[in-house]
C-alpha positions in Angstrom: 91.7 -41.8 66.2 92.5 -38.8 67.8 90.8 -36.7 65.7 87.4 -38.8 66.1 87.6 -38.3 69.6 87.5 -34.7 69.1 85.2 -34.7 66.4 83.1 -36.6 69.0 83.8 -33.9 71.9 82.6 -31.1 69.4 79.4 -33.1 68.5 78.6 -33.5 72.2 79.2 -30.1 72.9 77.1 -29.0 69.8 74.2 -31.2 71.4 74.6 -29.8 74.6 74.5 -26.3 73.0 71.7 -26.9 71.3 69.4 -28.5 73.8 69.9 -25.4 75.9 69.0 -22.9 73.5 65.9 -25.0 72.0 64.5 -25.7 75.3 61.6 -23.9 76.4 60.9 -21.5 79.4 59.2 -23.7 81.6 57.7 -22.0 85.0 58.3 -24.1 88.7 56.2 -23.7 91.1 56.7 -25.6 94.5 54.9 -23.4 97.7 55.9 -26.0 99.9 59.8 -25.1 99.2 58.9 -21.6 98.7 60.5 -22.5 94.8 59.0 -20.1 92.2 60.7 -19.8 89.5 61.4 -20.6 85.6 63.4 -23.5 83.9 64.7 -23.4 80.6 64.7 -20.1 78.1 67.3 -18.2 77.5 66.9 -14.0 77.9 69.9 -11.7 77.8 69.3 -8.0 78.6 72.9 -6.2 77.8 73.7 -2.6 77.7 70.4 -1.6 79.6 68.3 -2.7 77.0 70.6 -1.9 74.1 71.1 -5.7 73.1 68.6 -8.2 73.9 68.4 -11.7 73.4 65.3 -13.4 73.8 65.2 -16.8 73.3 62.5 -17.9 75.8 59.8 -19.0 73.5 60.0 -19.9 69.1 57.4 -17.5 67.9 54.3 -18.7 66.6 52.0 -17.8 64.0 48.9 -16.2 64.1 47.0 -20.0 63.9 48.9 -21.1 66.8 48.9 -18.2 68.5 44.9 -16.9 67.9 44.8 -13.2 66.3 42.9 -11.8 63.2 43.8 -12.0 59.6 43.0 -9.7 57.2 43.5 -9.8 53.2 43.2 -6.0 51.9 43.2 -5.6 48.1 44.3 -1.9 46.8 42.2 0.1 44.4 45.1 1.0 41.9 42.4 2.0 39.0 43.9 5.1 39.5 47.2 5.4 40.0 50.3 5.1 36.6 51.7 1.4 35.9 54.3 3.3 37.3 53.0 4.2 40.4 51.6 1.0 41.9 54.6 -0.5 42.9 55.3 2.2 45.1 52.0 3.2 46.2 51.6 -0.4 46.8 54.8 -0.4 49.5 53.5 3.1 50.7 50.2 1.4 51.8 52.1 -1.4 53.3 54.1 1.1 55.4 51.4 3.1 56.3 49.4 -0.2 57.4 52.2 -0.9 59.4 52.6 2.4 61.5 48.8 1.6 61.9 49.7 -1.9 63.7 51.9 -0.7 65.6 50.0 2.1 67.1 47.4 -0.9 68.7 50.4 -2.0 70.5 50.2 -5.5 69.0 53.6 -7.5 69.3 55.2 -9.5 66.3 52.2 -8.0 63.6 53.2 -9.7 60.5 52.1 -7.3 56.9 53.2 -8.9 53.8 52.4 -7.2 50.6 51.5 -9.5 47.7 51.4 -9.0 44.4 49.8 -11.6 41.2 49.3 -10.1 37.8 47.0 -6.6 38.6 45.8 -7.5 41.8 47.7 -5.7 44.5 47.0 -6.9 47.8 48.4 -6.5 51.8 48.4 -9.3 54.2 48.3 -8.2 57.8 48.0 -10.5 60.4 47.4 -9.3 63.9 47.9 -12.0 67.0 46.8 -11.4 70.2 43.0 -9.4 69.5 39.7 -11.3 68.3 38.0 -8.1 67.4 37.3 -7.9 63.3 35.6 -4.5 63.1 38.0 -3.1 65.2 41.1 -3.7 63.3 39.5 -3.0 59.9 38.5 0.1 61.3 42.1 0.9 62.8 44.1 -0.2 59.5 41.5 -0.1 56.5 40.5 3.6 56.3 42.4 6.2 54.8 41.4 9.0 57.4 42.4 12.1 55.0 41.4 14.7 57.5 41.1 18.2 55.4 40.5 21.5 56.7 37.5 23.6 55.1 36.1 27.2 55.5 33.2 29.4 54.2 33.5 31.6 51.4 34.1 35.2 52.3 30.7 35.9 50.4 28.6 33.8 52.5 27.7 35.2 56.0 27.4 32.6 59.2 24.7 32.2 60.9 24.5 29.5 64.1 21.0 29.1 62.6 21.9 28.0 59.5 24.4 25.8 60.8 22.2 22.2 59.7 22.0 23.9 56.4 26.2 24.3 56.1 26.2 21.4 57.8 24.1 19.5 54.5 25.2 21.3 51.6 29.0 20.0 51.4 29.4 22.1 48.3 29.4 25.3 49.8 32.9 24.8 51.8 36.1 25.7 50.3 39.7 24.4 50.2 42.1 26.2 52.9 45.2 24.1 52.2 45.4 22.3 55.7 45.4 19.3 55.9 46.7 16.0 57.9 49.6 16.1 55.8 50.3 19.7 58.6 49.9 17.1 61.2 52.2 15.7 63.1 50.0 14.0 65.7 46.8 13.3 67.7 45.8 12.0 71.2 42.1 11.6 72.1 41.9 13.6 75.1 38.6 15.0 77.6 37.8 18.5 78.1 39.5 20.3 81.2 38.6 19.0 84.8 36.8 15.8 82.9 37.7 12.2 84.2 38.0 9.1 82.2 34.9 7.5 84.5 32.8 11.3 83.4 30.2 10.9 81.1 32.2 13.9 78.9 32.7 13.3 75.3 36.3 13.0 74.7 37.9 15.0 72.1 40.8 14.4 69.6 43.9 17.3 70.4 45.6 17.9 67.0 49.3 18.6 67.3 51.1 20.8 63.8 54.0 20.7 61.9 56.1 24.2 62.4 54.5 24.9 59.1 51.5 23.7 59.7 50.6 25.6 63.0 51.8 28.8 60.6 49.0 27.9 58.2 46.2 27.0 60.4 47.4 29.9 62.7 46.7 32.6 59.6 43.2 30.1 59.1 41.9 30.8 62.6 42.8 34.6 62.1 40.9 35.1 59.2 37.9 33.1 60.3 37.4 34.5 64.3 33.6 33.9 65.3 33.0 32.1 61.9 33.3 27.8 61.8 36.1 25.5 60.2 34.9 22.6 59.0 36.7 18.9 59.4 36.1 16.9 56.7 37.4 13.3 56.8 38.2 11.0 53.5 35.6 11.6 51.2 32.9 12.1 53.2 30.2 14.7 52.0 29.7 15.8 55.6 31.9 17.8 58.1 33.0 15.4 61.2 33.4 18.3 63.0 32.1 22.3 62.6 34.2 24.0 65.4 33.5 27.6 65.6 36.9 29.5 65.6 36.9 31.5 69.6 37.8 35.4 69.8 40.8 34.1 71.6 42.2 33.0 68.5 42.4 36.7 67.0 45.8 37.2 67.5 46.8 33.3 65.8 47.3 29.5 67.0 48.4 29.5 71.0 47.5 25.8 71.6 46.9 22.9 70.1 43.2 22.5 69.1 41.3 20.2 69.4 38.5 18.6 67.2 34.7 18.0 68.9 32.6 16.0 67.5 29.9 12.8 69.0 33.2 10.7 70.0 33.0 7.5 72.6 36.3 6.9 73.5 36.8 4.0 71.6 35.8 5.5 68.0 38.1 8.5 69.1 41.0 6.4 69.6 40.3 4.9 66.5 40.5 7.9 64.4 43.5 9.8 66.6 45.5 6.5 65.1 44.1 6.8 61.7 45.3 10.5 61.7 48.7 10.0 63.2 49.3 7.1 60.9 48.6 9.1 57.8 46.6 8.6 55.1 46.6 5.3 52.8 47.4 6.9 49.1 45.4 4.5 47.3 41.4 3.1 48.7 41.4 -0.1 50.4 38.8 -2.7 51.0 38.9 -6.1 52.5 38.8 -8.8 50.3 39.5 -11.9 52.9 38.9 -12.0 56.9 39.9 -14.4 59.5 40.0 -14.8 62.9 41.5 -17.4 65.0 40.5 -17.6 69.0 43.1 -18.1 71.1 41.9 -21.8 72.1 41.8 -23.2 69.3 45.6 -21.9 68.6 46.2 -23.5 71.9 44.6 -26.8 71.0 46.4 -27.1 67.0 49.8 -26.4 69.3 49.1 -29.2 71.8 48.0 -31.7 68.8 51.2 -30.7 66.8 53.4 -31.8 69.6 51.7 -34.7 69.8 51.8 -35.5 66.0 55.9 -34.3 66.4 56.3 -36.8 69.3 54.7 -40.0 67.9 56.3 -39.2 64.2 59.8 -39.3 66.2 59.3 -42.0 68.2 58.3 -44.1 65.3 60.8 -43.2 63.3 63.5 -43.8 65.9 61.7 -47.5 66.4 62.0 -48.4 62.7 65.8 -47.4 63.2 66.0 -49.3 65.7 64.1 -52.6 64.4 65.8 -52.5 61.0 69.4 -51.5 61.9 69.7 -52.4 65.8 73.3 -50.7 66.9 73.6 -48.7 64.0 70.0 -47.5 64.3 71.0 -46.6 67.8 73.9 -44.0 66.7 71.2 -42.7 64.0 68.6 -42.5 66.8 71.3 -40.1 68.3 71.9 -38.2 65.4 67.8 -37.7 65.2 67.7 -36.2 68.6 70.7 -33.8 67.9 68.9 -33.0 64.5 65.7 -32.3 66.3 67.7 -30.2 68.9 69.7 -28.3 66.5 66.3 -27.4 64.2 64.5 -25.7 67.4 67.5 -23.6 68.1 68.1 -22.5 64.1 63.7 -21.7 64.8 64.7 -19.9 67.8 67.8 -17.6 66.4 66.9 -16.8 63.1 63.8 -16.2 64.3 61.7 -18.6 62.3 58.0 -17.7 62.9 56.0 -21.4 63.1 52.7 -22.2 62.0 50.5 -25.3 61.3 51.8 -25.7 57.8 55.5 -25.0 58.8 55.2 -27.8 61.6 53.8 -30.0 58.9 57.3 -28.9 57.3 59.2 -30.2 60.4 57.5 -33.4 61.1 58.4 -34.4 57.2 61.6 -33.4 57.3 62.1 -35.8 60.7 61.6 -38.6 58.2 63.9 -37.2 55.6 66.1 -36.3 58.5 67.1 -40.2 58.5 66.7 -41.1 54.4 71.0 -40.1 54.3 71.6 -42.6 56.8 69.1 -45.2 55.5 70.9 -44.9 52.4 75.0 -45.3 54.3 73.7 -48.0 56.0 72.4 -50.4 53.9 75.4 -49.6 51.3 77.7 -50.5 54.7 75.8 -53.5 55.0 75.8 -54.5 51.5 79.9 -54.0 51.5 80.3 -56.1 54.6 78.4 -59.2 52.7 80.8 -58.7 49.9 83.4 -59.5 52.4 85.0 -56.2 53.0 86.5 -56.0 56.2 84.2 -53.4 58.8 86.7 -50.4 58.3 86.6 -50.7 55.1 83.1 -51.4 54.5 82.0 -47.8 56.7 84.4 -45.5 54.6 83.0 -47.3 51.5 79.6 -47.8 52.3 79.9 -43.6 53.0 82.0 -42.2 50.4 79.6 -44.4 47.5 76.0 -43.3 49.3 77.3 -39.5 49.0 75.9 -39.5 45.4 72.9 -40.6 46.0 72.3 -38.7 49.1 73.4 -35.3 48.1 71.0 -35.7 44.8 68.4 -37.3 46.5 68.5 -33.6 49.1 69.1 -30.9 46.4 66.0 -31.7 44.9 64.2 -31.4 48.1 66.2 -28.1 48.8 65.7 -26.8 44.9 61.7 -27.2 45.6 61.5 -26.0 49.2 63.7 -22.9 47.3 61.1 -22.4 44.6 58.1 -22.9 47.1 59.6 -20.1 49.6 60.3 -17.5 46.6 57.2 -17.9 44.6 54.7 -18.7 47.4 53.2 -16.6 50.3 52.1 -16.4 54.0 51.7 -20.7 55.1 53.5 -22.0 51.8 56.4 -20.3 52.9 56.0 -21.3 56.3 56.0 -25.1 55.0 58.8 -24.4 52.6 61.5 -22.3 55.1 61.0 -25.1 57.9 61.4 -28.1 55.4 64.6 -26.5 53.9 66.1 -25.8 57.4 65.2 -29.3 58.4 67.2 -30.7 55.4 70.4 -28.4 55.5 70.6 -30.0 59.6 69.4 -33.3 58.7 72.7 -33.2 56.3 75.0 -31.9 58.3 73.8 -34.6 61.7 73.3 -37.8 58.6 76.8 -37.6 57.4 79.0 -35.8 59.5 77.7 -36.8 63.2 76.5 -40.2 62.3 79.4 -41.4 60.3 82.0 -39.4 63.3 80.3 -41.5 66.0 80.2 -44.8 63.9 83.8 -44.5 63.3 84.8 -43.6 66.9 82.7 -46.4 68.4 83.6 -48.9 65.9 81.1 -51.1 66.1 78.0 -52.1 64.0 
């Protein structure tokens, strides 16, 4: 008996636990008691900054949270069957470094491959602006460095003409693989509110200032032409300044008919690299932030009502008993939020579809005890005996009945992407808990109560 009492002790506790990590930051306001503060959420900051903990919120996905969605397919025509793999996770990362250089928090990029289609999955919360994030992440922004031949004299009145005829520029052997950076910036003494064009400040390797440095020697007075991805035309046609006689002193910077906006756009592109293989976008989506506000409130509603009717049933069919199992519910329900919440599980639509399914599976174990309790007690077996029966002979049929469950969620996770495995992690979390609260917390609080 002892032990049930502190089997009981630990199950509270766990509830307690639980409730407190699962539950939400919530803000208070109250002027009139000069209260303004928030509720609920856990945050730790330790170490200044070194370890942080923040458990304030479960992340949501991008259809709960609004964002855009892109689907890029790779071009691997190409590249060796032995290649693609890798070029594939060299996109991915490049794609990445692009993400993160818009300053978007919790960017989710999934590469996804199905037979000899090669595709990248990026998902972008927070911005409703298509164009702009295909034209931050879907170019490859090769920037390439060309110069006249020696033969071929310059002229700044022929400068439309070298400007037209591509095929007259040759290789120097800089390119943005030199680079090590770029920053739109705006010509000395220029504001952000002047009508100046701003200007994109490239910043070289060690070895790359050495090579462009012995470029700008060789070509004083003359221009260097910036050529960007396959483009036939130079972005840019800066002529090289006297100054530069005696090599590189600076970092230089590229003019060209920039707004601000298109010359943040390629300073990223540069900085990120360039994409090995050509992308283009086979799939976009975007998902305002309202209607991500409105599927969240619906799905709590749908959570709520699928709860409460569930813990009715219990209630109606199995009256005490239904009671303890009503208990055992709520910790389940607790204890799922706060697995969301530390693992982190990221939650969308399909994956709260996943949780409010699981809520009925949640009490199919102790459907299962109780009516095989019942059944024992109208064979005459005495109450004790009847609960450690009525357990012990359900075990078969409930551990089956879940492994199967488990085994598809498993299958669904590994061999599905983006919202099946969404659906498939939060149904297979929602049945390890709903295991663990069915038998063990149900049958401890039965047994320590003792009465049915």
């Amino acid at each position: 008996m002892r032990k049930d009492f502190l089997k009981l002790g630990l199950i509270v506790g766990l509830f307690v636990v639980a409730v407190v990590v699962a539950m939400p930051a919530v803000p208070v306001k109250l002027p009139r008691l000069n209260i303004d503060t928030t509720v609920g959420g856990l945050y730790f900051n330790l170490f200044n900054g070194a370890y942080v903990v923040d458990l304030r919120d479960i992340k949501r996905g991008l259809d709960l949270q609004g964002g855009v969605k892109l689907t890029l397919e790779a071009d691997m025509t190409k590249i060796a069957d032995g290649d693609k793999d890798k070029a594939l996770d060299s996109a991915q990362e490049i794609i990445a470094r692009r993400v993160d250089f818009l300053g978007v928090a919790e960017p989710r990029i999934n590469s996804v491959k199905a037979g000899s289609q090669y595709r990248i999955e990026v998902e972008i919360p927070g911005i409703d602006d298509v164009k702009s994030a295909v034209d931050a992440i879907g170019h490859t922004a090769q920037l390439t460095f060309k110069k006249l031949p020696s033969t071929v004299e310059w002229s700044e009145a022929k400068r439309l003409d070298y400007y037209q005829n591509p095929n007259i520029w040759e290789d120097t052997g800089v390119t943005g693989a030199d680079l090590v950076g770029a920053e739109p910036v705006f010509s000395q003494g220029a504001s952000l509110e002047s009508k100046t064009s701003p200007q994109i400040q490239l910043r070289f390797s060690g070895e790359g200032r050495k090579k462009f440095s012995e470029l700008a020697k060789q070509n004083v007075g003359k221009p260097i032409a910036l050529f960007l991805d396959d483009s036939p035309y130079p972005i840019s046609m800066p002529i090289v300044d006297p100054d530069l006689a005696g090599g590189l002193t600076g970092d230089p910077v590229i003019n060209g008919s920039f707004d601000m906006k298109s010359a943040r756009a390629l300073s990223l592109q540069i900085r990120a690299g360039a994409l090995p293989v050509p992308i283009s976008v086979l799939e976009q989506k975007t998902v305002g932030a309202t209607l991500g506000a409105e599927s969240v409130t619906k799905s709590l509603k749908a959570g709520l009502i699928g709860l409460g009717v569930v813990m009715l049933f219990m209630i109606v069919m199995y009256r005490e008993l239904g009671l303890i199992a009503d208990f055992g519910l709520l910790l389940y329900t607790a204890l799922v939020m706060a697995v969301f919440k530390l693992i982190p599980v990221t939650l969308t639509l399909p994956g709260i579809a996943g949780f409010i399914l699981s809520i009925g599976m949640a009490v199919d174990a102790s459907i299962l005890a109780f009516e095989r309790i019942l059944e024992e007690v109208r064979w005459g077996k005495p109450r004790g005996v009847a609960l450690k029966l009525g357990f012990e002979r359900s075990w078969n049929s409930i551990r089956d009945s879940n492994m199967s469950s488990l085994i598809t969620a498993a299958v669904l996770f590994y061999f599905g992407s983006g919202v099946v495995r969404g659906f498939a992690l939060t149904l297979g979390i929602g049945i390890l808990v709903s295991l663990f609260t069915s038998v063990f917390v149900v049958r401890t609080v039965i047994k320590t109560v003792g009465r049915f």
